[in-house]
C-alpha positions in Angstrom: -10.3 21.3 -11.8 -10.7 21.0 -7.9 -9.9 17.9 -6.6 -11.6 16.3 -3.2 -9.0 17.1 -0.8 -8.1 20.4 -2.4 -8.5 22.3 0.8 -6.2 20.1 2.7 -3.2 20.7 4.6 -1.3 17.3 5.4 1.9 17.8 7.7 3.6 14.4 6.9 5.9 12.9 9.5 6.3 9.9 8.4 9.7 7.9 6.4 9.8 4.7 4.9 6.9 3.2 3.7 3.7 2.8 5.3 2.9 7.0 5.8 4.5 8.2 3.0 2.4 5.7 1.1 -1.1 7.1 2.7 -0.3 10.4 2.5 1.1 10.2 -1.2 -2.9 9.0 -1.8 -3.9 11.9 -0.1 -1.7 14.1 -2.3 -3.0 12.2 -5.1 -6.4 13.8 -3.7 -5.7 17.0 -3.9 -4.5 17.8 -0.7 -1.2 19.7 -0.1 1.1 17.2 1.9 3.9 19.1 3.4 6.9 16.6 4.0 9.1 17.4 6.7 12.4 15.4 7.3 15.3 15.7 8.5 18.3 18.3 7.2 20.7 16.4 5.2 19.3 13.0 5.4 16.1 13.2 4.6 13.6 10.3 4.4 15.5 7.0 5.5 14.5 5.2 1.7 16.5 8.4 -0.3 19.2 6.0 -0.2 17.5 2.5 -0.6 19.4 1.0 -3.6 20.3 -0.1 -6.1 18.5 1.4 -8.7 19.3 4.8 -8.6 18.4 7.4 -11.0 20.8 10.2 -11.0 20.8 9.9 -7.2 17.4 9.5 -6.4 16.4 6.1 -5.0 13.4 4.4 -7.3 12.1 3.4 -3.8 11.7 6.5 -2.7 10.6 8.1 -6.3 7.7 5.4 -5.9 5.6 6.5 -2.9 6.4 10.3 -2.8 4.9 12.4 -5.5 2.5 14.9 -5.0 4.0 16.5 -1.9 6.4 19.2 -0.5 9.4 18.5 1.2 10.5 20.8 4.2 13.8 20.3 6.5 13.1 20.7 10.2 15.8 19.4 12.7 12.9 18.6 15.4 15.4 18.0 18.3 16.1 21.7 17.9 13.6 24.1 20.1 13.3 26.7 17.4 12.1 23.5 14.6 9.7 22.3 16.8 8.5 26.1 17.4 8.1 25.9 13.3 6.5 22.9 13.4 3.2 24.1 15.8 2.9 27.0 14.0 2.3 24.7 11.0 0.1 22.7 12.8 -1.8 25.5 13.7 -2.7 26.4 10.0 -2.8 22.3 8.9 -5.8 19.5 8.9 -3.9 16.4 9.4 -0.7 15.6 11.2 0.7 12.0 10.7 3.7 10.6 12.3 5.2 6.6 12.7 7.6 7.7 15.8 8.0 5.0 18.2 5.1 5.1 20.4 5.7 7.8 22.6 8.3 8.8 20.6 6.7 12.7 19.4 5.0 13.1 22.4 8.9 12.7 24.3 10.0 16.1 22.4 6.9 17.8 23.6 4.7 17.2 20.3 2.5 14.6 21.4 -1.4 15.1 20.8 -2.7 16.4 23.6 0.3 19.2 23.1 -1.0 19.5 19.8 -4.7 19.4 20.1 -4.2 22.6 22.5 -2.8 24.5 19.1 -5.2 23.2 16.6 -8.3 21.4 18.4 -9.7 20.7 14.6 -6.5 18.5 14.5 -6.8 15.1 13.2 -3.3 13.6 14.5 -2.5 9.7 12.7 0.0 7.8 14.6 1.3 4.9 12.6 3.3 2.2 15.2 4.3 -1.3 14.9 2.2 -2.8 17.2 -0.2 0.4 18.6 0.5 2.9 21.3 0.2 0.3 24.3 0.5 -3.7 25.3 3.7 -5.7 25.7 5.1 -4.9 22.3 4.4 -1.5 22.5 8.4 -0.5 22.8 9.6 -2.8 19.5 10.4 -1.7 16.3 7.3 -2.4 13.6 9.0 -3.8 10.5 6.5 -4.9 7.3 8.4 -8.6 7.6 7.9 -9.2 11.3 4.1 -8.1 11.0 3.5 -10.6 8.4 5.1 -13.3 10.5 3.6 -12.3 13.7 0.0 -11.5 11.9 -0.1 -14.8 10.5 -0.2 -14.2 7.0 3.7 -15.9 6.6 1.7 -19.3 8.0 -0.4 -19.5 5.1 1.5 -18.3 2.2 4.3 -20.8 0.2 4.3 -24.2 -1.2 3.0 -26.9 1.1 5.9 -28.1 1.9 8.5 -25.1 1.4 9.3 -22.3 4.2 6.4 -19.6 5.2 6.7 -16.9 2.9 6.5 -13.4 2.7 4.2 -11.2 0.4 6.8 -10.0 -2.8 5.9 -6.8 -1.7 5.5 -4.6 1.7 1.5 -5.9 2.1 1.6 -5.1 5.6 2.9 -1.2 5.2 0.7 -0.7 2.6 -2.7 -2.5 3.9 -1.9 0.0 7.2 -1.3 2.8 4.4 -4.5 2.2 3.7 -6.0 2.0 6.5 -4.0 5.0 7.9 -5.9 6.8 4.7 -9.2 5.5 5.2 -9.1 6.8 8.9 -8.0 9.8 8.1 -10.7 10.9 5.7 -13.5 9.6 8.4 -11.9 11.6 11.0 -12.1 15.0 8.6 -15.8 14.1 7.8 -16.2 14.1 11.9 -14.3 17.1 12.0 -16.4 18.8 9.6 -19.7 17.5 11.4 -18.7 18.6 14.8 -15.9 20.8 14.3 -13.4 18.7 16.6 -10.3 17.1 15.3 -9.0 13.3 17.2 -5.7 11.2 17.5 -6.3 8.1 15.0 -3.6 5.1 15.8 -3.3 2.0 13.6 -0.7 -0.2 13.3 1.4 -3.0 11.2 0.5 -5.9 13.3 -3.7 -4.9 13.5 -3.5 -4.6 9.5 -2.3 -7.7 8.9 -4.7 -9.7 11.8 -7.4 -7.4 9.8 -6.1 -9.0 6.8 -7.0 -12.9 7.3 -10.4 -12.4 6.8 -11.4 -15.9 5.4 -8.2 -17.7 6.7 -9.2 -16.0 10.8 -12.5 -16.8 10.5 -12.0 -20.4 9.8 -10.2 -20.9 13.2 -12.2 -18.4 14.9 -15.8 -20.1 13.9 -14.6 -23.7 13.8 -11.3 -24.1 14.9 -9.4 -24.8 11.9 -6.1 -23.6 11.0 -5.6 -23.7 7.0 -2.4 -24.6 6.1 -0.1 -23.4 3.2 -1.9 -24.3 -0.3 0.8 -22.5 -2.4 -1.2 -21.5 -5.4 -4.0 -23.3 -5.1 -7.3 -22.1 -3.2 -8.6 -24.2 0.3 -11.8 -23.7 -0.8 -12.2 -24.3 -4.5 -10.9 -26.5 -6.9 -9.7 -26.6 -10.0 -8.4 -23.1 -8.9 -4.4 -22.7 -8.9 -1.5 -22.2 -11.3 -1.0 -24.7 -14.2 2.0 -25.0 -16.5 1.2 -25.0 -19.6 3.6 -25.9 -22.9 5.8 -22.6 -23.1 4.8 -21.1 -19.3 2.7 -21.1 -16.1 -1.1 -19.6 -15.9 -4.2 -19.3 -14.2 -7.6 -21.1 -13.8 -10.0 -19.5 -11.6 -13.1 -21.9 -11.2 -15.4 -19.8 -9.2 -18.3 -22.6 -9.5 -19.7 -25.7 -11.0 -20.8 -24.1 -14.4 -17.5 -22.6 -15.0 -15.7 -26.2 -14.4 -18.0 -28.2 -16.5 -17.3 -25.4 -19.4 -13.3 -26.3 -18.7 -14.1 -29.6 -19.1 -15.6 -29.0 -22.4 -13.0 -26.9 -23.5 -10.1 -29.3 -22.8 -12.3 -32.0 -24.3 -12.4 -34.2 -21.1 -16.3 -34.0 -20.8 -16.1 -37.4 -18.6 -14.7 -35.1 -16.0 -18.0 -32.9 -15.7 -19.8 -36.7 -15.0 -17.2 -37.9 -12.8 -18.5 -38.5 -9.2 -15.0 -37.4 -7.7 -15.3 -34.0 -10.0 -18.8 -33.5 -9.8 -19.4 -30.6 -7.2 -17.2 -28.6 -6.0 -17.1 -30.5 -2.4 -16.4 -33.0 -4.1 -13.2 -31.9 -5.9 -11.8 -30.4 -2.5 -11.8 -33.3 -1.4 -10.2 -35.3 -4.5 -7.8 -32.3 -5.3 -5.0 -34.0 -5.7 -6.2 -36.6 -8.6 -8.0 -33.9 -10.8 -5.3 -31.3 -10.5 -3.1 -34.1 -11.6 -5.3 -35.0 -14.5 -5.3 -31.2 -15.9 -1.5 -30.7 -15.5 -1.4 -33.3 -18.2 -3.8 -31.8 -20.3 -2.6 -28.2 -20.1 1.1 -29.2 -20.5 0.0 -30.1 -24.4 -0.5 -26.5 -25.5 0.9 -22.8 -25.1 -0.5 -20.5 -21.9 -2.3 -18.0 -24.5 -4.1 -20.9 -26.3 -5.8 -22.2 -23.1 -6.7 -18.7 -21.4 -8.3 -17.6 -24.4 -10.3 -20.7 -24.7 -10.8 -20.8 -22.0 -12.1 -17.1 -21.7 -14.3 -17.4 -24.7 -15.7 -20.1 -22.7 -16.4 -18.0 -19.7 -13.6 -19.6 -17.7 -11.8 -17.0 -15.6 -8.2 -17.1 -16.8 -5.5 -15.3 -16.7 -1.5 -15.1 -17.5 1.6 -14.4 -14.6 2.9 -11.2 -16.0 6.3 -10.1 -15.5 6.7 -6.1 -14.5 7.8 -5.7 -17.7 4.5 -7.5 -19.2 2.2 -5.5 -16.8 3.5 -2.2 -18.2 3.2 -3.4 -21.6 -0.2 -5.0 -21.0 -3.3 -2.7 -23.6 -5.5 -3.1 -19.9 -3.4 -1.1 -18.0 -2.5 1.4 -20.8 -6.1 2.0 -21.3 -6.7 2.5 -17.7 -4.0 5.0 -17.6 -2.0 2.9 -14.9 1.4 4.3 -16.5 1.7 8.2 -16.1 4.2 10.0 -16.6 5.3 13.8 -14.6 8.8 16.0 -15.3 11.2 16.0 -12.7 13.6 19.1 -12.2 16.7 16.3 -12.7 15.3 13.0 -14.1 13.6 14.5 -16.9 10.7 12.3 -17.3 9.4 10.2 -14.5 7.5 7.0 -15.4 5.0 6.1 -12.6 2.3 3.7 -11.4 -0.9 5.5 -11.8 -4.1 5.9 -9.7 -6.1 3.6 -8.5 -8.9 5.1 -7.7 -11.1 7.1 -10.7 -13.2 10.0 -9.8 -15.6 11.5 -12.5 -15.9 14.8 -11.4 -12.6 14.9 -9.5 -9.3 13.1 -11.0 -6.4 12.7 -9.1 -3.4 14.6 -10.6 0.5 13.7 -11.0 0.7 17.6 -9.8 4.2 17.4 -8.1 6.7 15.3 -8.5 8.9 13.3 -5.5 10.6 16.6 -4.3 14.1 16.9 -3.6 15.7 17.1 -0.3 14.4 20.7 1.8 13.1 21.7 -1.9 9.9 23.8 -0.6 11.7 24.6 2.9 11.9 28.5 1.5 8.8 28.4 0.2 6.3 26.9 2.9 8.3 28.9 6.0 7.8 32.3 3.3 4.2 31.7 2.5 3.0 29.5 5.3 4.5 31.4 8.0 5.5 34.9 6.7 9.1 34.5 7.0 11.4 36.8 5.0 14.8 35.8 3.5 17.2 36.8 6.7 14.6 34.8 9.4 14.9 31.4 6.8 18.8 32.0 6.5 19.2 32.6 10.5 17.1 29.3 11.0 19.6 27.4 8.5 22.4 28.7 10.1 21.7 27.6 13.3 20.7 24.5 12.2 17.1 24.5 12.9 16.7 23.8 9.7 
């Protein structure tokens, strides 16, 4: 079946996380990603481990199926000869060089837009092409320091905290993906491709939403709440008998049916309790009163009373539980794809469901230079003794 992005080329520049997570989504779509790294090294997360699986990194395995890999050495002329020709027969080129950093081997956009004008070129930086951090390094943990998000996220009284995952590479991802397929619908309307820059830092300012408008509108800087919600109350982690949970109040009806179900009616009638305003303000003394109460019974009991109820609820899963959970086996968030020396690969699914249109575990994470033969033989016509003269002279 044809998939939206079928007729896609992707030439995918990118290492770590934050491209090769966008353009595995594009993959995902049904375009063809060509991955080009670098001859006997490869992306920098082939080695990120422990754990390994017969060599391969599970970091890398995570955010780089559905694509080609390719070996170009692109401080060598004759690679970077290679690459333009691809880029003449491609849609999308997407890089996270150091600003400047393509354009300083003669690849920049306006090079590049001369060989394909339909180009749309994706530039992923730290902190964008210009300004006065321009030149640094863009790591996930410094953007989520710098971006503020660190400032509200931990306990109250504990150290800013980081997001347990790479939030910052893969809101830009997303971001990176999402600009992408505008730029292609402009293409396709005007016939003209564009250079597309986003970066780490923008993301995660994009990111505060609620938390930026708040000091933006009325000057207010929310601190850290941990778990709990600055906004609505009772809505936070409790620890019940056996482990910890969730209640998600989202209004007045749903916290006078908690009430009910916990059997402390009085608290629907208490003027402390009685609107949400009102518990904001008195957080402290009803979150104390419902640690007491949930602590009497086992996490399952009260989240599917509380569900019956129509109380949003909700367990903290372990990985382990989220891949064991009937929710996301229904969904089909665990797929599974054969890989030439892992045997079967267990992955993540996709997020995203079209009805006409699924997206495909088609490839798995290729190997190091895997499909270097086969995209220089069928993309650019090269025969056997042209691919073996490039290797051998280290181009690629």
């Amino acid at each position: 079946m044809a998939q939206p992005l079928e007729s896609i080329r992707v030439l995918d520049l990118t290492r770590v996380m934050t491209g090769p997570y966008c353009t595995m989504m594009l993959g995902d779509m049904g375009a063809d990603v060509i991955k080009v790294e670098q001859p006997g090294r490869g992306d920098d997360t082939r080695p990120w481990g422990p754990p390994f699986l017969n060599g391969e990194s599970a970091y890398y395995l995570s955010i780089n199926r559905n694509k080609r890999s390719l070996t170009l050495n692109l401080k060598h002329e004759r690679a970077r000869e290679l690459l333009e020709q691809l880029v003449a027969r491609s849609d999308v080129l997407i890089e996270n060089f150091k600003a400047g950093g393509l354009a300083a081997m003669g690849l920049g956009y306006e090079r590049l837009r001369q060989v394909n004008p339909r180009l749309v070129h994706c530039s992923i930086t730290g902190y964008g092409p210009d300004g006065p951090y321009a030149s640094r390094p863009g790591y996930d943990f410094i953007a989520q320091g710098m971006g503020g998000i660190m400032s509200v996220t931990g306990e109250p009284d504990g150290q800013p905290m980081k997001v347990g995952v790479a939030i910052a590479d893969l809101t830009t991802g997303m971001f990176a993906c999402s600009s992408i397929l505008a730029a292609l619908r402009h293409r396709d309307r005007t016939g003209q491709g564009q250079h597309l820059d986003v970066s780490l830092l923008e993301s995660v300012v994009a990111w505060l939403i609620n938390v930026g408008s708040a000091y933006l509108l009325a000057g207010v800087e929310l601190p850290r709440y941990g778990n709990a919600h600055p906004n609505i109350v009772p809505y936070r982690l409790f620890k019940a008998r056996d482990k910890w949970f969730i209640v998600a109040t989202g209004n007045d009806r749903q916290y006078y049916a908690l009430c009910e179900v916990i059997g402390r009616p009085d608290l629907a009638e208490d003027t402390r309790f009685r609107f949400n305003p009102d518990r904001v303000a008195n957080r402290e003394a009803l979150e104390a009163i419902l640690a007491d109460v949930f602590a009497t019974r086992d996490a399952e009991d009260w989240t599917q009373a509380l569900l019956a109820a129509g109380v949003p609820s909700g367990p903290v899963n372990s990985v382990a539980d989220v891949f064991a959970d009937p929710q996301v086996l229904a969904r089909q968030m665990l797929i599974e794809l054969r890989h030439p020396t892992l045997g079967t690969l267990k992955q993540a699914g996709f997020p995203y469901n079209f009805s006409t249109t699924p997206a495909e575990p088609r490839r798995h994470p290729p190997l190091l230079g895997e499909h270097t033969d086969e995209v220089l033989r069928d993309l650019l016509g090269l025969g056997p003794e042209q691919i073996a003269h490039l290797r051998g002279e280290g181009a690629i």
